[in-house]
C-alpha positions in Angstrom: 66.8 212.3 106.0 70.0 210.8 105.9 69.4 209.5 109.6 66.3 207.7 108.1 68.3 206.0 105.7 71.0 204.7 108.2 68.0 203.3 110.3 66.0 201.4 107.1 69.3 200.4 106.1 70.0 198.9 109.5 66.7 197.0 109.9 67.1 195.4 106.5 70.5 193.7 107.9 68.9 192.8 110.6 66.1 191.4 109.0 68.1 188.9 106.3 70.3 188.5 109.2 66.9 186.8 111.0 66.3 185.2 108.2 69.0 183.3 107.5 69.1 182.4 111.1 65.8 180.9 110.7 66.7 179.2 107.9 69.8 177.7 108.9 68.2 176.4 112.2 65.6 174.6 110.4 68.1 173.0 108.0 70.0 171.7 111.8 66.7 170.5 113.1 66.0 168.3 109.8 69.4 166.9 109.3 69.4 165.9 113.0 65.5 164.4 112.6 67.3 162.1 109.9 70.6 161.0 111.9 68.7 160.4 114.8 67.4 156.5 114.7 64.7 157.2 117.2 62.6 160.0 115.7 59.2 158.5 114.1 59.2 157.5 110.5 57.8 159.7 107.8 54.3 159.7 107.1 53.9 157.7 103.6 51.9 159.4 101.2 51.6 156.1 98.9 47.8 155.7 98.3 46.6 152.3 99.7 45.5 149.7 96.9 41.4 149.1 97.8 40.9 145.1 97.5 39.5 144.4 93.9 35.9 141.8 95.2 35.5 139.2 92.5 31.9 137.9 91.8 31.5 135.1 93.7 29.2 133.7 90.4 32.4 133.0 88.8 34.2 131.3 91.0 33.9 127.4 92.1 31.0 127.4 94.9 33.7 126.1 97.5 36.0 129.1 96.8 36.1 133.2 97.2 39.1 134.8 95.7 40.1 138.5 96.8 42.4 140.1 94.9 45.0 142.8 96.6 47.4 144.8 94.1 49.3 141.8 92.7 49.1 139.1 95.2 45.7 136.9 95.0 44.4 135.0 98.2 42.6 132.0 98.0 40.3 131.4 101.1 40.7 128.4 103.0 37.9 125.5 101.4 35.0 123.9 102.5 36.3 120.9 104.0 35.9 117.5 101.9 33.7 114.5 102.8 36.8 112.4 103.2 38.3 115.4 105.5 34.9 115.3 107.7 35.3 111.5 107.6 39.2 111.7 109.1 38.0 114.0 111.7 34.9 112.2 112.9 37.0 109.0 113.1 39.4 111.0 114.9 37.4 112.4 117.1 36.0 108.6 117.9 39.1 107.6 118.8 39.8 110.6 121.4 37.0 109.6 122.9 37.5 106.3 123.8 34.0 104.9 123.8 33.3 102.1 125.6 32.2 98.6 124.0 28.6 99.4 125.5 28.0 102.7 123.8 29.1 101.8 120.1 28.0 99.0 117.4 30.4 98.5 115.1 27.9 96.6 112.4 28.8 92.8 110.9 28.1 89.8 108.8 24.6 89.3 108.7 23.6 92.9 109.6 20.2 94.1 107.9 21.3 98.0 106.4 18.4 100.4 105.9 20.7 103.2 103.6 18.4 106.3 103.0 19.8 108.6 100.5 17.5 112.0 101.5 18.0 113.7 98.7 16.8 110.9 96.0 13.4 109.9 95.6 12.9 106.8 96.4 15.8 106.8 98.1 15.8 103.9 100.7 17.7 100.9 99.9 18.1 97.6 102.5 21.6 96.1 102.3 22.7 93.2 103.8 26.5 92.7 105.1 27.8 89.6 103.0 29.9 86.9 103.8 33.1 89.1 103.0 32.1 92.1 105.4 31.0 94.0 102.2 27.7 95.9 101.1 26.2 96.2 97.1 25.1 99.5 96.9 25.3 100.6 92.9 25.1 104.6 93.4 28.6 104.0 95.9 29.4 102.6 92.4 31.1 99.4 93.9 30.7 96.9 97.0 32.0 98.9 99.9 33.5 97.5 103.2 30.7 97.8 106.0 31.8 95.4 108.7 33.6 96.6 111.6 32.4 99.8 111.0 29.6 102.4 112.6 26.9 103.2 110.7 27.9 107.1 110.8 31.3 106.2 109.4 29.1 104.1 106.8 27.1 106.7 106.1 30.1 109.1 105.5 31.9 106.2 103.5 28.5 106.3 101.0 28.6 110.4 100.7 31.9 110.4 99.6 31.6 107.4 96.9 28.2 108.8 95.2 28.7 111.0 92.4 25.1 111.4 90.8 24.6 114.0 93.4 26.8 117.0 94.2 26.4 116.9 97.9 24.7 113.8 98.9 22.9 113.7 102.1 23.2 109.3 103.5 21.9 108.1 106.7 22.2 104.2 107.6 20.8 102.6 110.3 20.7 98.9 111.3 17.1 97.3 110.4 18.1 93.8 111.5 21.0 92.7 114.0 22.2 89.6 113.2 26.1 89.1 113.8 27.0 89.8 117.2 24.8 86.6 118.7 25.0 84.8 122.2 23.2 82.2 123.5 21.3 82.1 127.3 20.1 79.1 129.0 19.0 77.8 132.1 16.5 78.8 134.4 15.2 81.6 132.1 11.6 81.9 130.2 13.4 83.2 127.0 16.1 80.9 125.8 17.8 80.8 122.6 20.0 83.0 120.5 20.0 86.3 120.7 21.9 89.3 119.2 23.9 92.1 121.4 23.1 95.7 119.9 26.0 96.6 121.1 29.9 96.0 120.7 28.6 94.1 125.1 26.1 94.5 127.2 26.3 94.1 130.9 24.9 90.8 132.6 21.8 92.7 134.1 20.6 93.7 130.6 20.4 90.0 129.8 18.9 88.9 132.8 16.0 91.4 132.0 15.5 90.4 128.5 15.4 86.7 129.0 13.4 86.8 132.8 15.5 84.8 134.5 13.4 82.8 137.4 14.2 84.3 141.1 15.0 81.2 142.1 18.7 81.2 140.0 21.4 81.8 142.2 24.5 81.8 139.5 25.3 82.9 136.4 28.0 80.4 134.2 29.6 82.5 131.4 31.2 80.7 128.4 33.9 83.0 126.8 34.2 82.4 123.3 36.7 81.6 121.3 38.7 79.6 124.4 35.3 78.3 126.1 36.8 79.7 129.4 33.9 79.1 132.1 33.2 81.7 134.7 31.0 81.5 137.5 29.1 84.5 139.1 26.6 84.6 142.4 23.7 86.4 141.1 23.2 87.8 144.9 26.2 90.1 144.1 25.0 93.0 143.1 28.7 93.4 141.5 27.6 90.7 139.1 25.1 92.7 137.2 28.0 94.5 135.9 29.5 91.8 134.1 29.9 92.3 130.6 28.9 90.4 128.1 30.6 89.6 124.2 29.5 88.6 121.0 30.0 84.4 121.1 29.5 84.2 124.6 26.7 81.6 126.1 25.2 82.5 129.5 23.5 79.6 131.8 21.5 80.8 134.9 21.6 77.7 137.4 20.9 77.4 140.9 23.0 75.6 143.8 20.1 73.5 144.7 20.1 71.5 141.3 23.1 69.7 142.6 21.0 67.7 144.7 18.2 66.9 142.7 19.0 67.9 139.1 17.0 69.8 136.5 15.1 69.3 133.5 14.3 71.4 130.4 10.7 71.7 128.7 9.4 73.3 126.2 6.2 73.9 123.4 2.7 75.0 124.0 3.1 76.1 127.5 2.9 79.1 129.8 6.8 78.9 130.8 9.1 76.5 129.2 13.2 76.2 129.3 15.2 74.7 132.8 13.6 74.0 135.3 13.8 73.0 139.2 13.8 69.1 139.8 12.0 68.2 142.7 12.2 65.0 144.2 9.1 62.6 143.2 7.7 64.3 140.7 6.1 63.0 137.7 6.3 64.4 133.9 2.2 64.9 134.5 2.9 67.0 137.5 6.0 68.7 135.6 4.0 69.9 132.4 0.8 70.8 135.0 3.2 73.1 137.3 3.9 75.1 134.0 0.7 75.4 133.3 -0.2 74.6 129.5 -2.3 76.8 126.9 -4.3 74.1 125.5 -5.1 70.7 126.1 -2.3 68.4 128.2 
């Protein structure tokens, strides 16, 4: 019996013994977890904060708000008309258009502004004398000339305030300020307005039939009358371009022998023509070929 005892006494030594071993170890192992800068940080236990959604019916219709804890975020807003405006204009410019793919509208230009959203809502405005237009929902005359009609348009969305996002497109009804004049041996003389900021040589020569029998093409550059001369047999020459102010004359070499004359009125073909030697005005208004009686 008193063996037994030794022995139970023994094993509960050896036991606390163990135990404080244990104990001891662990206490090592966590002070060493905190000196030592490379062990992973503790787990937080701090309970994430859900986002807090605001009913976008309270808000302004260009903003959302989301609130977090205590900080509130504002989302980035719709951009502006002006802000579309800078951008478009910018991105104009970056693209370097050339003079025959824009039309930058002037004096004298007819405006057809349609306002969709407004019923009626088409208005014509003409560009006055001071490069302005009179449109009364824009609230004042705005500048038009030397502008695009999609910059216009833009211009006329931002200045009308009767509707919250007004919807403008302009287009040009009647071209009037960019004029040049073409003469010669053509069947279509007389002023006529560029639809462009120029138009190359061979778009003129189509519009105003120039007779096959031309052979150059004298170009008046305005504002310094500078004369240039091009053969119409180089096919460079249809390339040519051609500016607002500028007068055109298609000629031929041979009327430096004989000359030319110019007709015109109730005939089939009127403007220069060929002089040939010997013949009479009869003969002249005959060869044309006239629609009544000559």
């Amino acid at each position: 019996m008193k063996m037994s005892n030794k022995l139970l006494l023994l094993f509960a030594v050896s036991f606390n013994v163990f135990v404080a071993s244990t104990v001891t170890l662990a206490q090592t192992d966590n002070n060493a977890r905190k000196n030592n800068p490379y062990s992973p940080s503790p787990v937080s236990k701090v309970k994430e904060i859900q986002p807090i959604a605001v009913p976008i019916r309270t808000l302004p219709a260009d903003a959302i708000i989301i609130l977090q804890g205590q900080n509130m975020t504002t989302m980035e807003e719709q951009p502006t008309v002006a802000q579309r405006t800078n951008k478009i204009t910018k991105n104009a410019e970056s693209r370097s258009l050339s003079p025959s793919e824009i039309y930058k509208v002037g004096i004298g230009d007819v405006l057809l502004v349609n306002l969709k959203n407004s019923i009626p809502g088409s208005r014509y405005c003409t560009v006055l004398a001071d490069g302005k237009i009179d449109f009364p929902l824009g609230g004042e005359y705005l500048v038009a000339a030397g502008q695009t009609v999609d910059a216009i348009a833009e211009m006329l969305a931002s200045k009308i305030t009767l509707f919250p996002d007004a919807q403008v497109e302009v287009k040009v009804r009647e071209y009037g300020s960019h004029k040049i004049t073409v003469s010669g041996m053509v069947e279509n003389a007389g002023d006529k307005n560029l639809q462009r900021e120029a138009m190359p040589l061979y778009a003129i020569r189509s519009e105003a039939v120039v007779n096959p029998k031309a052979t150059k093409a004298i170009i008046k550059r305005a504002p310094l009358l500078k004369l240039e001369t091009y053969d119409l047999h180089d096919t460079a020459t249809d390339s040519v371009m051609i500016y607002p102010g500028n007068s055109i004359e298609f000629t031929s070499d041979l009327q430096a022998g004989f000359g030319s004359y110019y007709i015109t009125g109730d005939l089939n073909s009127s403007g220069q023509k060929e002089l040939n030697a010997g013949i009479t005005l009869y003969q002249a208004v005959i060869a044309l070929g006239t629609k009544g009686e000559p």
